[in-house]
C-alpha positions as CSV (number, residue, x, y, z in Angstrom):
1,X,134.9,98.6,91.9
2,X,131.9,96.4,92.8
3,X,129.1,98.0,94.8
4,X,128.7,96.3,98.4
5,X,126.0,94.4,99.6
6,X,124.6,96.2,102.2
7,X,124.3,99.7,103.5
8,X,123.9,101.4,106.8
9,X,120.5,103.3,107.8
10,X,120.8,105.7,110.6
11,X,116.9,106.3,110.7
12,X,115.9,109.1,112.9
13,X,112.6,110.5,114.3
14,X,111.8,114.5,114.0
15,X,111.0,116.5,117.3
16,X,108.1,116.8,118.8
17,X,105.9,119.9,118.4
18,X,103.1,121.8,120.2
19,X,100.7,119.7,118.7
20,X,102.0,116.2,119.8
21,X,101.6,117.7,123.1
22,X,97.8,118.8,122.8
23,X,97.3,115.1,121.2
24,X,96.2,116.5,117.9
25,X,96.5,114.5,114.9
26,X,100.0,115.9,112.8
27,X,100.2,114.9,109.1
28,X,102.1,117.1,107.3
29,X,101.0,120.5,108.4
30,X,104.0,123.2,108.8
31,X,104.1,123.1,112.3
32,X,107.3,124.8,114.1
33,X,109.4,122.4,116.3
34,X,109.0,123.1,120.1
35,X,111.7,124.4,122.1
36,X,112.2,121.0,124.4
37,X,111.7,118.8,121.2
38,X,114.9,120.8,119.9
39,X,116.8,120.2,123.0
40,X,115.6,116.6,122.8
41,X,117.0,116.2,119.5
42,X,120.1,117.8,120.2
43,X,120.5,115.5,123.1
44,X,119.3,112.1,121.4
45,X,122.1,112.6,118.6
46,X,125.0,113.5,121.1
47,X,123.7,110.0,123.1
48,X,122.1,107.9,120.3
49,X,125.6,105.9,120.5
50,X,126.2,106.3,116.7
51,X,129.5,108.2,116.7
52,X,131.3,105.7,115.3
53,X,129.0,106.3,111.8
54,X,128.6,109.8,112.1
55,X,131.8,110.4,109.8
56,X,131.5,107.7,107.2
57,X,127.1,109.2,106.4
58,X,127.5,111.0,103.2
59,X,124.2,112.2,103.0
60,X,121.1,112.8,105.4
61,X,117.7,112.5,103.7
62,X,114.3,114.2,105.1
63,X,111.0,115.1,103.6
64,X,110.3,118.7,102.1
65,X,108.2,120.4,104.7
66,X,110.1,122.9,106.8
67,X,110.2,120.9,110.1
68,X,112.0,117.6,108.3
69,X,114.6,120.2,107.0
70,X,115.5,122.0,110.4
71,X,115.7,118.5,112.4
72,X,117.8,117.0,109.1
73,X,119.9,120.0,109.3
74,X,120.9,119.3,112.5
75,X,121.8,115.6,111.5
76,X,124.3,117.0,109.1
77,X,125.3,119.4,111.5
78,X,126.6,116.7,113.7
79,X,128.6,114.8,111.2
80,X,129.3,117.3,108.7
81,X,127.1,116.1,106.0
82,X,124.7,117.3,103.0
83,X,121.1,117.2,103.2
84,X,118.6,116.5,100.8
85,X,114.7,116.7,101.0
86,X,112.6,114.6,99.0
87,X,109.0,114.3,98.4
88,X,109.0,110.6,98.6
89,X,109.7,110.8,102.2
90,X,106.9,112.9,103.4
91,X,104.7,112.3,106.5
92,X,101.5,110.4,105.7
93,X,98.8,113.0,104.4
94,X,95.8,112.9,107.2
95,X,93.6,114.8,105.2
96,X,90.7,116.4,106.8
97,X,91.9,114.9,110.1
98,X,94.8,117.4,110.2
99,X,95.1,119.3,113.5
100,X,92.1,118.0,115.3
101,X,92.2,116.4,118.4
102,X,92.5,112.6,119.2
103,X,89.8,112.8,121.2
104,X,87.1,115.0,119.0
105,X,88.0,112.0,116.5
106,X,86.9,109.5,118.5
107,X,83.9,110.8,119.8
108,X,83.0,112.2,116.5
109,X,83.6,109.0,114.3
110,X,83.8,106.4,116.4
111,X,83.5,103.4,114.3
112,X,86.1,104.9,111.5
113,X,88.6,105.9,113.9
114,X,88.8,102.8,116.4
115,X,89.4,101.0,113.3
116,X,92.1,103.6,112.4
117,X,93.3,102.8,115.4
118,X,93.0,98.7,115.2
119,X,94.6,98.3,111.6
120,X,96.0,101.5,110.3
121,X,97.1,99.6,107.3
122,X,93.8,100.0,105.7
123,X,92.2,102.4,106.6
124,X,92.9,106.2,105.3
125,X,91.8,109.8,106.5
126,X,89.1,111.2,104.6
127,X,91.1,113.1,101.8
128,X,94.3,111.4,103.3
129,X,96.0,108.5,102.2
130,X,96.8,105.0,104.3
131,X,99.9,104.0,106.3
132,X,100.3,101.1,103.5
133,X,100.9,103.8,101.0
134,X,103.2,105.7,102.9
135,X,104.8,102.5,103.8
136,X,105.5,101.5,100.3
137,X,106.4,105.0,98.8
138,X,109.1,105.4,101.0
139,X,110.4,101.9,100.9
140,X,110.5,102.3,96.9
141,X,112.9,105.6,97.5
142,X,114.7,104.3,100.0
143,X,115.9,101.6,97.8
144,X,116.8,104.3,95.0
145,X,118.9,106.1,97.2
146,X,120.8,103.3,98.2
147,X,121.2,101.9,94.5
148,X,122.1,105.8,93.6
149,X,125.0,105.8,96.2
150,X,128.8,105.2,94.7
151,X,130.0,104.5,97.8
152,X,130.9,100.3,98.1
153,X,129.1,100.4,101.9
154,X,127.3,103.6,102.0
155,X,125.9,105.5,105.2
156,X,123.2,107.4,105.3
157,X,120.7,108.8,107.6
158,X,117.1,109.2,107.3
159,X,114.9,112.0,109.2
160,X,111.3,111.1,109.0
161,X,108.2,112.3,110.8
162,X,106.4,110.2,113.3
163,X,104.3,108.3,111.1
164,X,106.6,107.9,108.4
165,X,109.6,106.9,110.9
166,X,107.0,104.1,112.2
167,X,105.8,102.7,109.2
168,X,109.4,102.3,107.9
169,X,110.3,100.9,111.8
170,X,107.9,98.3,111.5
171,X,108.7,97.4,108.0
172,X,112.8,97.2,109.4
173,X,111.3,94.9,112.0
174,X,108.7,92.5,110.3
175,X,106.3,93.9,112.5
176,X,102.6,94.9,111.1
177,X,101.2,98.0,110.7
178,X,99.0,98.2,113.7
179,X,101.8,98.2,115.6
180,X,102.8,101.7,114.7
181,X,101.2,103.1,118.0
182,X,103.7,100.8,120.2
183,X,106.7,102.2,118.2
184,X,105.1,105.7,118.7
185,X,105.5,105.0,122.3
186,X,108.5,103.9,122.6
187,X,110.2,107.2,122.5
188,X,113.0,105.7,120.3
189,X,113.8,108.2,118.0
190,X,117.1,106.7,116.8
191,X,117.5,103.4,114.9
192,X,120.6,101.9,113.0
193,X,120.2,99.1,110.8
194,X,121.7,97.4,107.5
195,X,120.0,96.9,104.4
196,X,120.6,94.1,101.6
197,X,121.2,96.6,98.9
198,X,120.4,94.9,95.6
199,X,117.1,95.6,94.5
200,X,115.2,92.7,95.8
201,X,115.7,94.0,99.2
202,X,113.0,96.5,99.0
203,X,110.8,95.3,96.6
204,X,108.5,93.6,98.1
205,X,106.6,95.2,101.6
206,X,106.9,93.0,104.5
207,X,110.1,91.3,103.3
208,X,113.3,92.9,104.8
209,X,116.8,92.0,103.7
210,X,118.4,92.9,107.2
211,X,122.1,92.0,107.9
């Protein structure tokens, strides 16, 4: 049977932790998911309005780190289906920046974190990596798991931490990088969209094959 041409993405965004709430900067350190942001979660997936999917996704995908793994699980919780972490989707690596306060940042390095702030694409934490990298790990892996899939129009969902669930957001939505702190503040932490899935899809950053 011939593969499809597209698949379905049900992309969502891990809960929030103590240190979103202190405003320190959260790469991929094991931090424990707060009580409220587990509610939240809970809550978001029972009124995301993606029932309809939530028995035809055959497989929910998350980074390794503990806190991608609990949020995934309860993904497949709700519509009965596997998980599997991969390194390819981890959170973007902030380096020495890890844990320290928005705040101390900008007062202490000014110059290199206003610029952070003003195009994240190329600029990376000291010991870190940048947003473009993340960006184009994940958009590589994401278009292995789709090709991997024997299903003719597979469903799948996605859990990402914040930075990774906004770099792939404003790849989904031809939107630049520097735009990751408006899709941050959103709130969204649910999207659903379909990908072309032939290889050319996802080959090339800043070119989405949307349906």
């Amino acid at each position: 049977m011939a593969k499809g041409s597209h698949a379905t993405i049900v992309l969502c965004k891990t809960c929030s932790t103590s240190w979103d709430t202190e405003g320190r900067v959260c790469g991929r350190a094991e931090i424990p998911p707060s009580g409220e942001g587990l509610a939240e979660l809970t809550i978001t997936l029972r009124d995301a309005g993606v029932e309809s999917l939530r028995e035809s996704i055959g497989m929910v995908y998350c980074a390794e780190d503990e806190l991608s793994k609990r949020c995934a699980k309860i993904m497949g919780s709700s519509c009965n289906a596997k998980v599997k972490a991969l390194s390819s989707y981890s959170e973007l690596d902030v380096g020495l920046w890890e844990g320290v306060l928005k705040s101390d940042l900008n007062e202490r390095f000014p110059r290199v974190y206003t610029t952070w702030v003003d195009d994240p694409g190329i600029v990376a934490p000291p010991d870190g990596e940048s947003l473009s990298t993340v960006q184009g790990r994940i958009l590589e892996q994401l278009g292995r798991s789709i090709r991997k899939s024997k299903s003719a129009h597979p469903t799948f969902a996605l859990v990402l931490r914040p930075f990774a669930f906004a770099v792939l957001s404003c790849w989904i939505e031809n939107r630049p990088l520097s735009e990751i702190w408006d899709i941050l503040d959103e709130g969204s932490k649910i999207r659903v969209f379909s990908l072309d899935r032939a290889p050319a899809g996802l080959e090339q950053v800043g070119s989405p094959k949307i349906a």
